[in-house]
VMD Tcl script that draws the C-alpha trace (Angstrom):
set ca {
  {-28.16 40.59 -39.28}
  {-30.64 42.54 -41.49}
  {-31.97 45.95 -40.41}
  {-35.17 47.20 -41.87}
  {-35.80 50.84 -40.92}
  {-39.26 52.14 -39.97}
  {-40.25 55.61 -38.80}
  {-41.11 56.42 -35.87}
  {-44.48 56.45 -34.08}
  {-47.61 54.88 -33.66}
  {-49.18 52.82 -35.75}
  {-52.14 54.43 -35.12}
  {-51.19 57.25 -37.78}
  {-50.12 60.12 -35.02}
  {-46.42 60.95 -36.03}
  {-44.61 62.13 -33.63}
  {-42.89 65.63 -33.56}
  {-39.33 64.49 -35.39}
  {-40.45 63.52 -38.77}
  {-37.22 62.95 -39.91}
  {-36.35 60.46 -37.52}
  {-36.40 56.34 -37.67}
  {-36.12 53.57 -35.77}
  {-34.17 50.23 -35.95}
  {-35.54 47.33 -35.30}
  {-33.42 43.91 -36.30}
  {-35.28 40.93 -37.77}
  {-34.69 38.08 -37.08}
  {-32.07 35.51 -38.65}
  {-33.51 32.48 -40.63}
  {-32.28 30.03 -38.31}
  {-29.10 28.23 -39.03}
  {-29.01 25.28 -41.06}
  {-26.44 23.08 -38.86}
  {-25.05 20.27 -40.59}
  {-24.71 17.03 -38.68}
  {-21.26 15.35 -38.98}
  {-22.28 11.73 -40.39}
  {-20.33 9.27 -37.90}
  {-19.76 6.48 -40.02}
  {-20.72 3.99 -37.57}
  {-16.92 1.56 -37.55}
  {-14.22 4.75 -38.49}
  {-13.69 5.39 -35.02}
  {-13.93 1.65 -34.28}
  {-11.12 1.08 -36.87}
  {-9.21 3.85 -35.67}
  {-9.32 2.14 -31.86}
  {-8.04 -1.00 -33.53}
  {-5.38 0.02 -35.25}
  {-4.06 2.05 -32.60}
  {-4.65 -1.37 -30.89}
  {-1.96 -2.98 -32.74}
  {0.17 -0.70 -33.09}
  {0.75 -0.19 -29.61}
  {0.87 -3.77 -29.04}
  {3.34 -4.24 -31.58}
  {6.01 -1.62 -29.62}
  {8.85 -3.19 -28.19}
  {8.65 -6.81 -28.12}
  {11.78 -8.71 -29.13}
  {12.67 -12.56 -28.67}
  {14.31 -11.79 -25.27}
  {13.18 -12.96 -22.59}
  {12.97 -10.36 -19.89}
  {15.67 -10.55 -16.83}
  {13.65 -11.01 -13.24}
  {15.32 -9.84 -10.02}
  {14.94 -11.91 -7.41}
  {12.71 -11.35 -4.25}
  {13.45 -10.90 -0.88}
  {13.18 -14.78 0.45}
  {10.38 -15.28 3.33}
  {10.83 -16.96 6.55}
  {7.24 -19.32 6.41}
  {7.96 -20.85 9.43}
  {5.61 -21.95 11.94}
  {5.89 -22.78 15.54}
  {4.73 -25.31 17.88}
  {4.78 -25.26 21.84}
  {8.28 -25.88 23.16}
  {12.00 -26.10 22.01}
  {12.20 -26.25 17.63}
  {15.71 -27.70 16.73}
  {14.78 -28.25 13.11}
  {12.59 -24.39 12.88}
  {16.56 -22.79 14.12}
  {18.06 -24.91 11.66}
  {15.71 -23.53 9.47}
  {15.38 -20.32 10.02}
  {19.67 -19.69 10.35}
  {19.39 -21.06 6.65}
  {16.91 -18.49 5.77}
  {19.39 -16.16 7.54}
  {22.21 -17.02 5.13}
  {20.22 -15.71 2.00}
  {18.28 -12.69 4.03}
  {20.21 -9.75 2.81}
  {20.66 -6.35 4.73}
  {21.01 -5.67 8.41}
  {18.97 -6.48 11.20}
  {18.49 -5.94 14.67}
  {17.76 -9.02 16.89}
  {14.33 -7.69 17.97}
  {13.11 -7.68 13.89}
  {14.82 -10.90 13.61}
  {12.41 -12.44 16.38}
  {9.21 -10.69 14.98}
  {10.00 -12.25 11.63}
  {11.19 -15.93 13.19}
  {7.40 -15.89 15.15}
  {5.62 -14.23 12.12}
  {3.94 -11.49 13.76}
  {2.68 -10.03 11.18}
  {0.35 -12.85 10.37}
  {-0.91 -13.50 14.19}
  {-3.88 -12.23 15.39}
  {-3.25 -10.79 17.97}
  {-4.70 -7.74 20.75}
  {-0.65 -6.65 21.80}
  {2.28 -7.96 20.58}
  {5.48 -6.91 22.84}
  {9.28 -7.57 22.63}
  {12.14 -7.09 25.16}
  {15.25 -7.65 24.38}
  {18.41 -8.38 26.65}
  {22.26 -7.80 25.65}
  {25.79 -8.09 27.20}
  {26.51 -4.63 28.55}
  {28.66 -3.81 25.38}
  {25.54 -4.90 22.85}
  {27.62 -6.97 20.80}
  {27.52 -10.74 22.50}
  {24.64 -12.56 22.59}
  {21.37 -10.91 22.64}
  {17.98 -13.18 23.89}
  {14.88 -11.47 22.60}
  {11.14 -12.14 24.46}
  {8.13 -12.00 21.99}
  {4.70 -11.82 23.94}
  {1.75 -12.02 21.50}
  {-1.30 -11.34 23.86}
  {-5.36 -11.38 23.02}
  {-4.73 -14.45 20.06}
  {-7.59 -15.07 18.45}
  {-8.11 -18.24 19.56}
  {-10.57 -20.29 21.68}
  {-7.85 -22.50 23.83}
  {-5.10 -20.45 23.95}
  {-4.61 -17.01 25.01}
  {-0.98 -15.69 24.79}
  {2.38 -16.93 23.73}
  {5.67 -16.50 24.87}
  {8.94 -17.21 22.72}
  {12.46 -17.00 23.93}
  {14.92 -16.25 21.36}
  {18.53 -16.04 21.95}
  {20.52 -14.58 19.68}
  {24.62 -14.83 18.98}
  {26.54 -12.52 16.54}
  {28.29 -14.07 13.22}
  {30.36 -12.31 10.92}
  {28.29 -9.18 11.13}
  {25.18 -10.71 10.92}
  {22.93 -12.88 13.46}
  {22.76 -16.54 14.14}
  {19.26 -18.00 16.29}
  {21.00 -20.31 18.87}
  {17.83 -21.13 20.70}
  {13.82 -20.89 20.55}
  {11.55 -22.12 23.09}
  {7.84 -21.11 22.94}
  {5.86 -21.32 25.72}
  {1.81 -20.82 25.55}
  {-1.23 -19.46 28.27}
  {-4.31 -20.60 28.04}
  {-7.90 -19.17 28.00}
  {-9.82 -19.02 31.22}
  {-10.79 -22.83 32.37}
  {-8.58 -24.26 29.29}
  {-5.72 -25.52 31.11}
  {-2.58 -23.30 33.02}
  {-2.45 -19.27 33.15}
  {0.65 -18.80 33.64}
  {3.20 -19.38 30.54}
  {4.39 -22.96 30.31}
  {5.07 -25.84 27.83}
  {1.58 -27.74 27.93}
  {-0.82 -27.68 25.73}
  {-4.38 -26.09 26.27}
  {-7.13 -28.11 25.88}
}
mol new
graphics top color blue
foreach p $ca { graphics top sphere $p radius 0.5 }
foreach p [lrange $ca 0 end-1] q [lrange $ca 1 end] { graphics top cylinder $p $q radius 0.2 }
display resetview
């Protein structure tokens, strides 16, 4: 910054009483002169791309890599009445299930609720007085979203089996909507 010195006073020529006195007043700065940074137009481009391949290039090998294998799923589906070949089924699915389970999740999983549409789903579940014999489990899925039939009913019944759980027995039964067929739970169909 450049300071020019000036005495004090009016320009008018009326000097004030302090002769020897000044004043500083800064001028200005010739503005800056800013250089712009020329961006060559593909160096950062080039720069992306090789860091591109470079990461790309990290860690591969001829290996293939080793996959654990999932949980299996139960897919079944169920139909109105007594499914022979679903228990079949679904004890084989029980053979390669791993970790424990309570006969109540065991049902849930056998009628899929997690896929049904449905307003309530509830579950009751009956045991020997010990808890360790066989154990029959009552899914009611209530509200379906469906025009015919409004709840269903499955029976499960449950036996112990080397510290897991075997399905003896399933027997769904179905209600229907209002002026679709029976309201209470039973085997027909709704029409």
């Amino acid at each position: 910054m450049r300071l020019r010195l000036q005495p004090l006073g009016r320009p008018s020529g009326k000097r004030l009483i302090h002769r020897g006195l000044t004043e500083a007043r800064a001028e200005p700065a010739p503005p800056l002169k800013r250089r712009r940074k020329r961006r060559r137009g593909l160096q950062p481009l080039a720069l992306l791309l090789f860091a591109g391949f470079f990461v790309s290039g990290c860690g591969s090998s001829h290996q293939q890599a080793v996959s654990t294998q999932a949980e299996p799923v139960w897919p079944g589906v169920l139909a109105a009445g007594s499914n022979q070949n679903l228990v079949e089924a679904f004890n084989a699915y029980l053979a390669r299930r791993q970790g424990p389970a309570s006969p109540t999740q065991l049902a849930l999983e056998f009628v899929r609720a997690d896929r049904t549409q449905s307003a309530r789903t509830t579950t009751a579940a009956r045991s020997s007085p010990e808890g360790g014999g066989p154990t029959t489990v009552t899914v009611v899925q209530d509200g379906l979203a469906d025009d015919s039939v409004r709840a269903t009913q499955d029976v499960l019944r449950f036996v112990p089996s080397g510290g897991k759980w075997q399905l003896k027995s399933a027997v769904r039964m179905q209600r229907c909507q209002p002026g679709r067929g029976h309201q209470s739970f039973a085997l027909g169909d709704c029409i």
